[in-house]
PDBQT receptor file of N, H, CA, C and O in Angstrom, charges set to zero:
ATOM      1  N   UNK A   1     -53.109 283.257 133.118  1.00  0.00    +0.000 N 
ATOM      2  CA  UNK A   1     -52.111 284.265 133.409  1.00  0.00    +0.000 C 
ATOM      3  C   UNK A   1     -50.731 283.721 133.085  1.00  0.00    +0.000 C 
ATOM      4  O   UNK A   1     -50.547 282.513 132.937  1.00  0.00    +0.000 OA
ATOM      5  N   UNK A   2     -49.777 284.611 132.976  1.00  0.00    +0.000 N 
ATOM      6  H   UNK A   2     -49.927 285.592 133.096  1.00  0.00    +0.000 HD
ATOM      7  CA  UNK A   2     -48.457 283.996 132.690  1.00  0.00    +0.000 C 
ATOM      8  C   UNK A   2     -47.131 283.861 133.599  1.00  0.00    +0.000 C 
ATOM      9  O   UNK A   2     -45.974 283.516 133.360  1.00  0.00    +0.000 OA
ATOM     10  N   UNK A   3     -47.845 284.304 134.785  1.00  0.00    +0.000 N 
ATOM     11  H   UNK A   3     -48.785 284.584 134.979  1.00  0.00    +0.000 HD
ATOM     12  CA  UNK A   3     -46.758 284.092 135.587  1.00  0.00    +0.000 C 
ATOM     13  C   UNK A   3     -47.211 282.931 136.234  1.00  0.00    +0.000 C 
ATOM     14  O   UNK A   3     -46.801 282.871 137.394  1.00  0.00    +0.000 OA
ATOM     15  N   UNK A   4     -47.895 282.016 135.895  1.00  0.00    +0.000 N 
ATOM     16  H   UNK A   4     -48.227 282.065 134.953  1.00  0.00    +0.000 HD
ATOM     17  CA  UNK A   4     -48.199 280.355 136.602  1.00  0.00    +0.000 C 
ATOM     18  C   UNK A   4     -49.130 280.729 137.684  1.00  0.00    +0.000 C 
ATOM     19  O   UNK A   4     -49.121 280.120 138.754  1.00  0.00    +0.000 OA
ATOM     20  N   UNK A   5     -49.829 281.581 137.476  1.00  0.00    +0.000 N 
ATOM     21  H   UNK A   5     -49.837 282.076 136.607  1.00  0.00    +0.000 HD
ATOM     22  CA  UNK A   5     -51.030 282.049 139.046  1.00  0.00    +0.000 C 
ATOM     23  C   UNK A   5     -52.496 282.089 138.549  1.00  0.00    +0.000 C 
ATOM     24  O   UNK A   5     -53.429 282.645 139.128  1.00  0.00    +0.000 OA
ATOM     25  N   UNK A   6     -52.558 281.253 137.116  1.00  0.00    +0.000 N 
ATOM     26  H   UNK A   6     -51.800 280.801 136.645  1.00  0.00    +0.000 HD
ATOM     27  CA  UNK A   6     -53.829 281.420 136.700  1.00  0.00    +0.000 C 
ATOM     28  C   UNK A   6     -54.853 279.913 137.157  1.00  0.00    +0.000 C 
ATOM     29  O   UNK A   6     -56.053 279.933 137.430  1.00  0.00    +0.000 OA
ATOM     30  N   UNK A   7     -53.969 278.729 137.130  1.00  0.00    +0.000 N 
ATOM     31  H   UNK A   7     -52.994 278.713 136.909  1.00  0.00    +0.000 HD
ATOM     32  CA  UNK A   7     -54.472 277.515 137.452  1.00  0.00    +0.000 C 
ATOM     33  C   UNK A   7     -54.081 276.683 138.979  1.00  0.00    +0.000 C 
ATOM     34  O   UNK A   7     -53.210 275.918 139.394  1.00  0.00    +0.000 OA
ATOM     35  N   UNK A   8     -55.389 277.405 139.522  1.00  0.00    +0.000 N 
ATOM     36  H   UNK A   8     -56.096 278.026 139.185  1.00  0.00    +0.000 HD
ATOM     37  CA  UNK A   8     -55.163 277.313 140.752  1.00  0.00    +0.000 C 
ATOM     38  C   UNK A   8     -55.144 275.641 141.782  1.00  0.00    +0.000 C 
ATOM     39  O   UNK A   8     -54.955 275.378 142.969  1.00  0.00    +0.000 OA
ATOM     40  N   UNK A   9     -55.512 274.675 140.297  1.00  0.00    +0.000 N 
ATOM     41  H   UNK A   9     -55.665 274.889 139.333  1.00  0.00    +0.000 HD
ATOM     42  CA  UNK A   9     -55.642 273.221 140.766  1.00  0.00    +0.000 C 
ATOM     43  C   UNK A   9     -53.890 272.960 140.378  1.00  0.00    +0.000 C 
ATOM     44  O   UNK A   9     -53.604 271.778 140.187  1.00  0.00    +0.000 OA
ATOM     45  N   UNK A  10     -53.230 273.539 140.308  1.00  0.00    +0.000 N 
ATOM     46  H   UNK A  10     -53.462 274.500 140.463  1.00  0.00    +0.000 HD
ATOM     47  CA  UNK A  10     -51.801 273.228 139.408  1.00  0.00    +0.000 C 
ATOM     48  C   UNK A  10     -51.181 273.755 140.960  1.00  0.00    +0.000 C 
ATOM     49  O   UNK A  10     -50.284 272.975 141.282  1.00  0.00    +0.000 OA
ATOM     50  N   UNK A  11     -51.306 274.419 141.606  1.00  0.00    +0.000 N 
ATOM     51  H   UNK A  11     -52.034 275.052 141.345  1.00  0.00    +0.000 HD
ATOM     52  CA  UNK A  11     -50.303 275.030 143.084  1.00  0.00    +0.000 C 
ATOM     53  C   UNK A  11     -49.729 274.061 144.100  1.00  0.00    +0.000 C 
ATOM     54  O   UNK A  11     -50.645 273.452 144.653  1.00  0.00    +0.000 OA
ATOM     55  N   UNK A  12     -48.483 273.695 144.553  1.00  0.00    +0.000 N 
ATOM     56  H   UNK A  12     -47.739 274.190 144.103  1.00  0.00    +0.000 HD
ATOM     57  CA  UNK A  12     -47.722 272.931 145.434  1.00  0.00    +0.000 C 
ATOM     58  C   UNK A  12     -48.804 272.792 146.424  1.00  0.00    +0.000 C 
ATOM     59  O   UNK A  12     -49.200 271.650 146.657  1.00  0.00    +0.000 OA
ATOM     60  N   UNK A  13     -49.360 273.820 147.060  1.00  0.00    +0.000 N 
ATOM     61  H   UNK A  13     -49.038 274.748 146.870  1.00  0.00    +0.000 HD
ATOM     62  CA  UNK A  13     -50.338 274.056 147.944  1.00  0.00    +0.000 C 
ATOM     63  C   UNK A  13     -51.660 272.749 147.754  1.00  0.00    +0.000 C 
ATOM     64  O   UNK A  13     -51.959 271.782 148.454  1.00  0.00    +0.000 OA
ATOM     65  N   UNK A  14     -52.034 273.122 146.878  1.00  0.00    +0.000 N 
ATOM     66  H   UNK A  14     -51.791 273.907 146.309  1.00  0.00    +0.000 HD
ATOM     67  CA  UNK A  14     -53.655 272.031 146.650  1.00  0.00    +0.000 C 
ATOM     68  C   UNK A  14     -52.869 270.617 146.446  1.00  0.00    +0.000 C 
ATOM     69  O   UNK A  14     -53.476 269.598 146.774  1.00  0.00    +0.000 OA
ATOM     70  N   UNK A  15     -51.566 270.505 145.928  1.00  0.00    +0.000 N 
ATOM     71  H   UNK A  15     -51.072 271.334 145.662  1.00  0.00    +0.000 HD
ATOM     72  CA  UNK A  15     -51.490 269.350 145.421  1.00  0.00    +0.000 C 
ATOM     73  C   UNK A  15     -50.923 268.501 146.632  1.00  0.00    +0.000 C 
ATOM     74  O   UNK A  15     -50.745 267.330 146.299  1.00  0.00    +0.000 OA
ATOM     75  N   UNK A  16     -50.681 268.700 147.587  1.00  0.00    +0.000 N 
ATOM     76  H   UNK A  16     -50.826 269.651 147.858  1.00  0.00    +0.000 HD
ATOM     77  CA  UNK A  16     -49.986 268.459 148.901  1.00  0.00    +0.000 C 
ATOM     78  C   UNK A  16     -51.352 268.299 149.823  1.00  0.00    +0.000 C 
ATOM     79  O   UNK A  16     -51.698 267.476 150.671  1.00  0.00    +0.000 OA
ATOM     80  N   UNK A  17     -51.818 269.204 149.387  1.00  0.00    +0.000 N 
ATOM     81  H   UNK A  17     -51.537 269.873 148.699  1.00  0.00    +0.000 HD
ATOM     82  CA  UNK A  17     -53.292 269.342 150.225  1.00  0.00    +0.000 C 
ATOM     83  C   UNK A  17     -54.023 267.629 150.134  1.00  0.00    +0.000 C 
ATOM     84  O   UNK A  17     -54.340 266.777 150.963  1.00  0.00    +0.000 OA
ATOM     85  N   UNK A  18     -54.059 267.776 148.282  1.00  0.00    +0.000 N 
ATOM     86  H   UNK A  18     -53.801 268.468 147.608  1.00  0.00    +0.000 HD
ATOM     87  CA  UNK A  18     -55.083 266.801 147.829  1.00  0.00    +0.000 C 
ATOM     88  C   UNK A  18     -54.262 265.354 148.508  1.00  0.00    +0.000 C 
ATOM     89  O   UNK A  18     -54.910 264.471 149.072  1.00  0.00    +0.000 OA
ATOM     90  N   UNK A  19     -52.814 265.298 148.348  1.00  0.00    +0.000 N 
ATOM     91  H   UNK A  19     -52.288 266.015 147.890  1.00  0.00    +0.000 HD
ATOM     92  CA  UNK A  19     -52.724 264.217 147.982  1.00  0.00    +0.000 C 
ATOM     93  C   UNK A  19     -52.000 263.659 150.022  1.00  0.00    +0.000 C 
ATOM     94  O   UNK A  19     -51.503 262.600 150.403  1.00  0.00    +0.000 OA
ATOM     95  N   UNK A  20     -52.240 264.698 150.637  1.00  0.00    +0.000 N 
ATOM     96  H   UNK A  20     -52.644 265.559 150.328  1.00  0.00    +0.000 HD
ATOM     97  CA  UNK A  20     -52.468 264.316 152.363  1.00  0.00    +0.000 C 
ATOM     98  C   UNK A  20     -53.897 263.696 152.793  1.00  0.00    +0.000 C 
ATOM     99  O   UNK A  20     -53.968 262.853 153.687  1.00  0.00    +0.000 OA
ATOM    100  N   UNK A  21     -55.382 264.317 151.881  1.00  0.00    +0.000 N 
ATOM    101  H   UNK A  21     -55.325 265.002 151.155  1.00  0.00    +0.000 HD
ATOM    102  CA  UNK A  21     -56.454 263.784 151.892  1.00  0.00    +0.000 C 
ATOM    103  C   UNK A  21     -56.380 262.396 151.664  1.00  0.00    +0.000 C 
ATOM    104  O   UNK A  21     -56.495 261.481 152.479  1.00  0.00    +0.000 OA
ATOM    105  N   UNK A  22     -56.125 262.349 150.169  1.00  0.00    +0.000 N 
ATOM    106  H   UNK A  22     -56.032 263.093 149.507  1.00  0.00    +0.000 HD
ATOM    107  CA  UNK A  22     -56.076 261.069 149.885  1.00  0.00    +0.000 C 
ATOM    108  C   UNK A  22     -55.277 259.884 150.908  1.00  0.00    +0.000 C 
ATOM    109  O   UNK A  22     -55.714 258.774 151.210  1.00  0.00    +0.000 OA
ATOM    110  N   UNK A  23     -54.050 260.476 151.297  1.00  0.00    +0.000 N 
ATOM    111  H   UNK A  23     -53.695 261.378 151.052  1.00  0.00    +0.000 HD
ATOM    112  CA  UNK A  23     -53.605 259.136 152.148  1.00  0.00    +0.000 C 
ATOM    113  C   UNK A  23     -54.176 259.099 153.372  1.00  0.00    +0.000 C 
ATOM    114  O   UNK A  23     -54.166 258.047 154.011  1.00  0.00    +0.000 OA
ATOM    115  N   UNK A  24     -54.691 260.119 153.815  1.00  0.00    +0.000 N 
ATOM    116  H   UNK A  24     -54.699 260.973 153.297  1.00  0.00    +0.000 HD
ATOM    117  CA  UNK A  24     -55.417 259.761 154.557  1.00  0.00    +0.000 C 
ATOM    118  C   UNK A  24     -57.037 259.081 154.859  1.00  0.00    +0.000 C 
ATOM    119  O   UNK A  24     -57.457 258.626 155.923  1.00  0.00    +0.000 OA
ATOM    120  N   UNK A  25     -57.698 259.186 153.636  1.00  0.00    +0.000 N 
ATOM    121  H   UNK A  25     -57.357 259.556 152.772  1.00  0.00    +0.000 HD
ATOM    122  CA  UNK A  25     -58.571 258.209 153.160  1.00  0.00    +0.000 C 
ATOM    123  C   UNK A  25     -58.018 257.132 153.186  1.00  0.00    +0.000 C 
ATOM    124  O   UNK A  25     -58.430 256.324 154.018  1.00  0.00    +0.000 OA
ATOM    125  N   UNK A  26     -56.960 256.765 152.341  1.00  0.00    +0.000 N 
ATOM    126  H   UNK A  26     -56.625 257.421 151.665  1.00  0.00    +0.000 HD
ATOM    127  CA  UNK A  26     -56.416 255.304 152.168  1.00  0.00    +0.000 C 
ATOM    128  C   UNK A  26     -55.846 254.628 153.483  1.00  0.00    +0.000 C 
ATOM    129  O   UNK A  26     -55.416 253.476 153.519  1.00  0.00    +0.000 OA
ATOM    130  N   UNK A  27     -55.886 255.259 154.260  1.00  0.00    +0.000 N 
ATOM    131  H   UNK A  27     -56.236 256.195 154.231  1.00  0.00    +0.000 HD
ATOM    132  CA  UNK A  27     -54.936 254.981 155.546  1.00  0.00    +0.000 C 
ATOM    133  C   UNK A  27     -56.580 254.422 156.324  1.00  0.00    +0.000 C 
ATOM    134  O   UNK A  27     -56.686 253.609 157.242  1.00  0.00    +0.000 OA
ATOM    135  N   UNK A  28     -57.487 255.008 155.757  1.00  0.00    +0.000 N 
ATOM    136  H   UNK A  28     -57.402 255.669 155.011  1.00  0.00    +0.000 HD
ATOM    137  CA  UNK A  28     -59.290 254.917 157.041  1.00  0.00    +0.000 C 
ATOM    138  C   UNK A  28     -58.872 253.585 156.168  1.00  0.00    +0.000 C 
ATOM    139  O   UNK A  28     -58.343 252.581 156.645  1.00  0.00    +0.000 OA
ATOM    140  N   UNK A  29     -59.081 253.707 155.349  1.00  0.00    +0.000 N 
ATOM    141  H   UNK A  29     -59.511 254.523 154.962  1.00  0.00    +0.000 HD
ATOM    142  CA  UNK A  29     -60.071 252.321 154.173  1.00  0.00    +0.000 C 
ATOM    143  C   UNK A  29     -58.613 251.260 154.511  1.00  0.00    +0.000 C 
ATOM    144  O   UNK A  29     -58.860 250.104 154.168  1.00  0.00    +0.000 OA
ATOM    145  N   UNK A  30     -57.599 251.380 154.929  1.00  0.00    +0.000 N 
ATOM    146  H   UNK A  30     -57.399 252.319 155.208  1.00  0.00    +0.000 HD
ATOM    147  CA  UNK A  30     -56.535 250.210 155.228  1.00  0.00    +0.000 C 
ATOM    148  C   UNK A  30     -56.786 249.592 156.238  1.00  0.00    +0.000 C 
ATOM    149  O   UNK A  30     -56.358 248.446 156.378  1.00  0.00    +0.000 OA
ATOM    150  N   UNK A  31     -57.475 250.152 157.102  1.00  0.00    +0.000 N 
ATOM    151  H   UNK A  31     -57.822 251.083 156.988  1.00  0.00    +0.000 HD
ATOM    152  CA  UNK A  31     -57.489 250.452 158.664  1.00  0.00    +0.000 C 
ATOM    153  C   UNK A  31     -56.441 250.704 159.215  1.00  0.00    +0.000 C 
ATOM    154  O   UNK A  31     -56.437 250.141 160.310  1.00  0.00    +0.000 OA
ATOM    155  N   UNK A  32     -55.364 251.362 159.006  1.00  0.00    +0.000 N 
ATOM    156  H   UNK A  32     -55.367 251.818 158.116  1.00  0.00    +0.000 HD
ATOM    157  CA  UNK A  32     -54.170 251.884 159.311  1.00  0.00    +0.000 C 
ATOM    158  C   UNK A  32     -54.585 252.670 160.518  1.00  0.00    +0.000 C 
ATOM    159  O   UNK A  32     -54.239 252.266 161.628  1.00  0.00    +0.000 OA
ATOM    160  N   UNK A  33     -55.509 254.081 160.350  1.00  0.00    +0.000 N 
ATOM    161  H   UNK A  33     -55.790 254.409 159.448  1.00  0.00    +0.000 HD
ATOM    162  CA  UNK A  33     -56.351 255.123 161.206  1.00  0.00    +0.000 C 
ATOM    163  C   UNK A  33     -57.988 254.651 161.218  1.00  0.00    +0.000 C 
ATOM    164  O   UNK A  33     -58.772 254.097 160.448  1.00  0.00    +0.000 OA
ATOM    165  N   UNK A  34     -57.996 255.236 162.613  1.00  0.00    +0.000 N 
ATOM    166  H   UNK A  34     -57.359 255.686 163.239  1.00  0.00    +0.000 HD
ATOM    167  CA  UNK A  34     -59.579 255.325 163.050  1.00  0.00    +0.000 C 
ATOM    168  C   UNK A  34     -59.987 256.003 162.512  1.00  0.00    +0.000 C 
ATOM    169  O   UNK A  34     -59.308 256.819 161.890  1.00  0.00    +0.000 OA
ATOM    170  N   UNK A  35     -61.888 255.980 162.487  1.00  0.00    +0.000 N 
ATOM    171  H   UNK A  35     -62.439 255.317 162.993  1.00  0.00    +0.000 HD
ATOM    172  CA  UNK A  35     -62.449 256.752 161.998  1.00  0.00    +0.000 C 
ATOM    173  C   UNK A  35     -62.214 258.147 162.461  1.00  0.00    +0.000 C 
ATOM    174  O   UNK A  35     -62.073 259.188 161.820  1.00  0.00    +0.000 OA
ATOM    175  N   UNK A  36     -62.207 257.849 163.995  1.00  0.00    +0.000 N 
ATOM    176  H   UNK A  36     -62.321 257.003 164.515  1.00  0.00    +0.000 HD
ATOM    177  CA  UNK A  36     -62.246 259.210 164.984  1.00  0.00    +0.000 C 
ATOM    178  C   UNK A  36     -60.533 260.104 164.266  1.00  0.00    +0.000 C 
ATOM    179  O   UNK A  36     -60.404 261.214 163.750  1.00  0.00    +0.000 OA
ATOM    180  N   UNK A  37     -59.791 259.329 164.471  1.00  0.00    +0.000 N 
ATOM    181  H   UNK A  37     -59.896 258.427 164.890  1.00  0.00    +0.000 HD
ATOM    182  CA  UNK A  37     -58.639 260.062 163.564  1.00  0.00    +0.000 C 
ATOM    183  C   UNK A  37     -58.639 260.867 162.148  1.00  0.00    +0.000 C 
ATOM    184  O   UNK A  37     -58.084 261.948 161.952  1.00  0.00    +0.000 OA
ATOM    185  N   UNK A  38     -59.235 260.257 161.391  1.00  0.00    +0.000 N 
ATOM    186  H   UNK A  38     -59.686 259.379 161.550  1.00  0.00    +0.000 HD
ATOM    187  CA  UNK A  38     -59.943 260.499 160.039  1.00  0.00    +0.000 C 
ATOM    188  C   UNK A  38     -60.312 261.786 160.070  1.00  0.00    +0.000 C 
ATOM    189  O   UNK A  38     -59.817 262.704 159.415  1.00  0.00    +0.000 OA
ATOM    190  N   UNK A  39     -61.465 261.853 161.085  1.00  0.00    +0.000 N 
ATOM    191  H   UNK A  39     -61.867 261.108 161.617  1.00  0.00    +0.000 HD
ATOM    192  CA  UNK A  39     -62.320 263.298 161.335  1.00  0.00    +0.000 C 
ATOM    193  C   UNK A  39     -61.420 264.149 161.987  1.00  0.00    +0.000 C 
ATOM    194  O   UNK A  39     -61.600 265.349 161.780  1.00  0.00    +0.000 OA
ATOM    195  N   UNK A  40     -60.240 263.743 162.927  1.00  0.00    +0.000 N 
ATOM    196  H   UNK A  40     -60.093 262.768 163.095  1.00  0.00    +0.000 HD
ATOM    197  CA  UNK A  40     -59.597 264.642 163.197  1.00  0.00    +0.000 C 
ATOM    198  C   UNK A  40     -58.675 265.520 162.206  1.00  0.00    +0.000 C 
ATOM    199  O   UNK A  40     -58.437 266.713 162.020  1.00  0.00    +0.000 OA
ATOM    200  N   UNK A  41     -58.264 264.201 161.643  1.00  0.00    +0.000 N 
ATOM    201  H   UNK A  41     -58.457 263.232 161.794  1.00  0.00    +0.000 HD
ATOM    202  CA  UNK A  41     -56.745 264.778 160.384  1.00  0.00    +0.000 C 
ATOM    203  C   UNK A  41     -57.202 266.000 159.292  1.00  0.00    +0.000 C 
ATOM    204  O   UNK A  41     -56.480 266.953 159.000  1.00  0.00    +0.000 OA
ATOM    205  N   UNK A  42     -58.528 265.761 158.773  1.00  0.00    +0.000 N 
ATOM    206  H   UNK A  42     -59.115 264.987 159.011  1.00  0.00    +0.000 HD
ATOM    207  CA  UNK A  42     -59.103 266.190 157.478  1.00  0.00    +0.000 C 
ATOM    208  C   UNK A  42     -59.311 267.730 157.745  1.00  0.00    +0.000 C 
ATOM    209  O   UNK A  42     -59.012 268.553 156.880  1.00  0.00    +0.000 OA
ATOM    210  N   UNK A  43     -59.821 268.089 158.946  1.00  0.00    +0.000 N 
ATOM    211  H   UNK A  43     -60.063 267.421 159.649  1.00  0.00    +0.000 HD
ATOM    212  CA  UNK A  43     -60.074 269.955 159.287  1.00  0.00    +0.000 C 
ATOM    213  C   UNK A  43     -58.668 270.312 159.254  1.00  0.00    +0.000 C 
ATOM    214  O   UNK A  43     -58.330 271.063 158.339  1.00  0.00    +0.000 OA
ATOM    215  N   UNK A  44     -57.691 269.880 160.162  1.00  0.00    +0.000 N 
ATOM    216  H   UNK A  44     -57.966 269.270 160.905  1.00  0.00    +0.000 HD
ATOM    217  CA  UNK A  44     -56.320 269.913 160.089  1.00  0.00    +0.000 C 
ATOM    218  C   UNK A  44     -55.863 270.206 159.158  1.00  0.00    +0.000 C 
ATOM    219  O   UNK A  44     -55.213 271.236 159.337  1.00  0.00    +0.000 OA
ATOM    220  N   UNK A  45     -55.805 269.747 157.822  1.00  0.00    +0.000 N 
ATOM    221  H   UNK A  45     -56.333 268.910 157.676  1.00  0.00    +0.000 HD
ATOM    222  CA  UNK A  45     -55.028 269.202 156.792  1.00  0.00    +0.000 C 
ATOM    223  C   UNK A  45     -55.890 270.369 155.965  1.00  0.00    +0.000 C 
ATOM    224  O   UNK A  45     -55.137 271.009 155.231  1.00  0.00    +0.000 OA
ATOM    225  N   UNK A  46     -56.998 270.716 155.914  1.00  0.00    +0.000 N 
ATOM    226  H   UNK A  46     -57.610 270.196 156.510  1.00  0.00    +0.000 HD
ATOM    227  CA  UNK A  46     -57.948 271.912 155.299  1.00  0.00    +0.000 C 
ATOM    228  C   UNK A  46     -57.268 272.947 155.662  1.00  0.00    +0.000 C 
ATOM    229  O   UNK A  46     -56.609 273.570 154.830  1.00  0.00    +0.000 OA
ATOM    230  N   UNK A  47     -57.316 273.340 157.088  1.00  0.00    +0.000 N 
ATOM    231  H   UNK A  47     -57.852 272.833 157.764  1.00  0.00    +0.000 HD
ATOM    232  CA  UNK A  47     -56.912 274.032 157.854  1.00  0.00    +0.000 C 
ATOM    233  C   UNK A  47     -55.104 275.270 157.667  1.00  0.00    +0.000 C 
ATOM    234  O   UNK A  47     -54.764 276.450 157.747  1.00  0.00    +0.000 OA
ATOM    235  N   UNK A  48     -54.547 273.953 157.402  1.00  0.00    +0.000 N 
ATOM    236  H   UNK A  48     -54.823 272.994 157.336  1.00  0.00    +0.000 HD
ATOM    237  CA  UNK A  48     -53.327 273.900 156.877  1.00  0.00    +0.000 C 
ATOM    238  C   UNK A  48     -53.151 274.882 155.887  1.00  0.00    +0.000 C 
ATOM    239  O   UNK A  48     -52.552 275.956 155.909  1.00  0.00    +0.000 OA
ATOM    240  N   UNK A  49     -54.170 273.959 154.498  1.00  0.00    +0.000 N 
ATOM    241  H   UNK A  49     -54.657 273.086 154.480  1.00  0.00    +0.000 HD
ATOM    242  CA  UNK A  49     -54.031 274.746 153.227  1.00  0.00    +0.000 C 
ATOM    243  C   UNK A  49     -54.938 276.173 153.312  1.00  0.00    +0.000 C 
ATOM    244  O   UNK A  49     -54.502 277.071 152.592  1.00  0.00    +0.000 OA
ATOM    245  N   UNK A  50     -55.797 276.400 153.875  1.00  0.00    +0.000 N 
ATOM    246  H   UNK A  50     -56.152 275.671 154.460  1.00  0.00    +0.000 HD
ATOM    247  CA  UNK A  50     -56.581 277.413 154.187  1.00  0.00    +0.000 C 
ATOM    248  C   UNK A  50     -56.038 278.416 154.602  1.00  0.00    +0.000 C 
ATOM    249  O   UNK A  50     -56.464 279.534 154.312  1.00  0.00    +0.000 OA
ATOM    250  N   UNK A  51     -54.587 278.146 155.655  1.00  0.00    +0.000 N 
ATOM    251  H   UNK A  51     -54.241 277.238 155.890  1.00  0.00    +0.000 HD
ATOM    252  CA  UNK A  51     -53.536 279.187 156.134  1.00  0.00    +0.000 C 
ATOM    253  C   UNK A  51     -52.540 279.513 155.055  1.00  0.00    +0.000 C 
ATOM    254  O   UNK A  51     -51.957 280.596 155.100  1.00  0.00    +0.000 OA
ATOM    255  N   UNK A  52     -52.300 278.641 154.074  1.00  0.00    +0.000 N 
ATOM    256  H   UNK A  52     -52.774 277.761 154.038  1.00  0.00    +0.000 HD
ATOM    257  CA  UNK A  52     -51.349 278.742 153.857  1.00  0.00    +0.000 C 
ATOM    258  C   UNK A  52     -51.507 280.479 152.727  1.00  0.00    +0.000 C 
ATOM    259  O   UNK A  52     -50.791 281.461 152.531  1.00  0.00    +0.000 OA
ATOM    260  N   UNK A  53     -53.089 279.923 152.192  1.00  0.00    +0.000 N 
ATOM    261  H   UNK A  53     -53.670 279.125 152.352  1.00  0.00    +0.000 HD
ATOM    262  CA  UNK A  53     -53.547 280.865 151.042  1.00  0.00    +0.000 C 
ATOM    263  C   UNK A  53     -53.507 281.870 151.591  1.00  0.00    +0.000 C 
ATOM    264  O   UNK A  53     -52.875 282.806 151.101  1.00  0.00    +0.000 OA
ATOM    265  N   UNK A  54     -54.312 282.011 153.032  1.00  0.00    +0.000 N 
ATOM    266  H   UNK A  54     -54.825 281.251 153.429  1.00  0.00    +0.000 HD
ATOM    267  CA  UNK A  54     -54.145 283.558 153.484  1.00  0.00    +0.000 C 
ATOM    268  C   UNK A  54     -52.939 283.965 153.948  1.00  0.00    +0.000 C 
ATOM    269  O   UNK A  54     -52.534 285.010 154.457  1.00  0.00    +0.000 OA
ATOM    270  N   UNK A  55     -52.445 282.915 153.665  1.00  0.00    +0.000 N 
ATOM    271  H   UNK A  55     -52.774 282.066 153.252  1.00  0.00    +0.000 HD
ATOM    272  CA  UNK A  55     -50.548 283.748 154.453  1.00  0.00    +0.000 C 
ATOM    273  C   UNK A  55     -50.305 284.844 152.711  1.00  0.00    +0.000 C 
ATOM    274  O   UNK A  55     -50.149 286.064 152.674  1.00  0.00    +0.000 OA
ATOM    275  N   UNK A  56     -50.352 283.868 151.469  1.00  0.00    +0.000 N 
ATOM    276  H   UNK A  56     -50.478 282.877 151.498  1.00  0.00    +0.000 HD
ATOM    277  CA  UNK A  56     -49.975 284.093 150.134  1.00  0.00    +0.000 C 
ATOM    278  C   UNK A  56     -50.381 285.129 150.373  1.00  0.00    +0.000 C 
ATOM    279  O   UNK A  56     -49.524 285.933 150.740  1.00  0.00    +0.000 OA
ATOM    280  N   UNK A  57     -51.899 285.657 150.292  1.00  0.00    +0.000 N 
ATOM    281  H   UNK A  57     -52.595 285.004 149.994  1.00  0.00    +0.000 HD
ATOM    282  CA  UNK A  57     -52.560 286.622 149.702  1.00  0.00    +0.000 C 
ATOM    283  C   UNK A  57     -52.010 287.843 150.527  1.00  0.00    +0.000 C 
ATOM    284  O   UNK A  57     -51.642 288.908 150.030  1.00  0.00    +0.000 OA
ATOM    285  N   UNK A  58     -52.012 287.479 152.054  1.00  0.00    +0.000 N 
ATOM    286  H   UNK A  58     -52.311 286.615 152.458  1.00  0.00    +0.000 HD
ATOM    287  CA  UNK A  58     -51.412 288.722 152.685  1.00  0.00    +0.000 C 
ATOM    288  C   UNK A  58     -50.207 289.175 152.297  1.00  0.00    +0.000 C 
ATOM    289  O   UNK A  58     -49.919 290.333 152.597  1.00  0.00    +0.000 OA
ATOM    290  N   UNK A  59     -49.305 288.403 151.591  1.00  0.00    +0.000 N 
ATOM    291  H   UNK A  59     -49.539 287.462 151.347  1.00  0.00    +0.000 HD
ATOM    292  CA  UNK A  59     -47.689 288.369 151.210  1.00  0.00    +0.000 C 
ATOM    293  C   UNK A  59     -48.228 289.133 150.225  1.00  0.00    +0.000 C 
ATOM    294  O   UNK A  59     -47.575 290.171 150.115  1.00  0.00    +0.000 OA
ATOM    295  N   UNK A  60     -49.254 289.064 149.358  1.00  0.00    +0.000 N 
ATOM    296  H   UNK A  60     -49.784 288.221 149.447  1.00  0.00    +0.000 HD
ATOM    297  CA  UNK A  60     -48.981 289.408 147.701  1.00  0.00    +0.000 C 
ATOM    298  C   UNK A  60     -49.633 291.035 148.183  1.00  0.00    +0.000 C 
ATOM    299  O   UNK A  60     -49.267 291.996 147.506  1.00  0.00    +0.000 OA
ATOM    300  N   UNK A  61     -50.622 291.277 149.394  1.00  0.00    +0.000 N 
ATOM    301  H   UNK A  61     -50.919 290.496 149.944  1.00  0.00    +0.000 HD
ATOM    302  CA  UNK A  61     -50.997 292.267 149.206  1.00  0.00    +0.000 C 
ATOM    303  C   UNK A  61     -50.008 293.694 150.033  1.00  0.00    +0.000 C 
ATOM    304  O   UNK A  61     -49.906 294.919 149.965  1.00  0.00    +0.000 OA
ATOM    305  N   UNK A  62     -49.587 292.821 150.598  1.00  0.00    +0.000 N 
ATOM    306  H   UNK A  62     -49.670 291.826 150.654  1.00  0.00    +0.000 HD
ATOM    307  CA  UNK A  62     -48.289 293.772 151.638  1.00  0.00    +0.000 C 
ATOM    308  C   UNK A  62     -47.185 294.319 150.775  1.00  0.00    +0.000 C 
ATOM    309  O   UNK A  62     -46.561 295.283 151.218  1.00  0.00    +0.000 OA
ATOM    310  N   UNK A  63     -46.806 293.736 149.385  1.00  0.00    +0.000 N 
ATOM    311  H   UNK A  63     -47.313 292.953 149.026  1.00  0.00    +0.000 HD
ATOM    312  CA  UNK A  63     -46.171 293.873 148.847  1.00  0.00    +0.000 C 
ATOM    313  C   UNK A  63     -46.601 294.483 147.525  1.00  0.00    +0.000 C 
ATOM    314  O   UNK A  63     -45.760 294.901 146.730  1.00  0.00    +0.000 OA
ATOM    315  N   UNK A  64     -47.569 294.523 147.348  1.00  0.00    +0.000 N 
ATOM    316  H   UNK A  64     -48.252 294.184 147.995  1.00  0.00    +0.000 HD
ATOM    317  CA  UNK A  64     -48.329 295.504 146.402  1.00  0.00    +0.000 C 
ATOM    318  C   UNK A  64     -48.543 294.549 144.590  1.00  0.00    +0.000 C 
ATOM    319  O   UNK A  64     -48.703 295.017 143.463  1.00  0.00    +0.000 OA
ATOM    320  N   UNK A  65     -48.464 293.424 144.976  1.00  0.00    +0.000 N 
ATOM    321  H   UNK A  65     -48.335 293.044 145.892  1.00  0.00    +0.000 HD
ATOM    322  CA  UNK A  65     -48.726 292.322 143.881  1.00  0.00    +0.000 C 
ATOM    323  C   UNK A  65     -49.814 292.480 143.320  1.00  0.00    +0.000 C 
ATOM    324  O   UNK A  65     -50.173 291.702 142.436  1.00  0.00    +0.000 OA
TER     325      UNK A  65
C-alpha cells in the first residue's frame, strides 16, 4: 500500500514491541531479571502491543479509514 500501512513488520508499534522482548530476554540470559520476572514482563509487553493495535483499528474505524 502507499500510505506505509502495507508492511506491518515495518510499524513503531512491533518494532518497540520486538525490541522490549529482546531486552528483556537479554536482561533473563544476563541475569539482570528472574525467570519469574521474565514470565511476568513478556504478557505485559504483548499485552501492550495488542492494545495498542486495537486502539489503531478502532481510531481508523470511527473515523471511517
Amino acid at each position: 500500500m502507499a500510505n506505509g500501512h502495507g508492511n506491518k513488520l515495518n510499524s513503531r508499534k512491533f518494532l518497540l514491541t520486538a525490541g522490549s522482548l529482546l531486552a528483556t530476554f537479554a536482561a533473563l540470559f544476563a541475569g539482570k531479571i528472574s525467570g519469574a520476572e521474565c514470565v511476568a514482563l513478556v504478557p505485559l509487553i504483548i499485552g501492550i502491543f495488542t492494545g495498542g493495535n486495537v486502539a489503531a483499528k478502532h481510531k481508523a474505524f470511527t473515523e471511517g479509514a
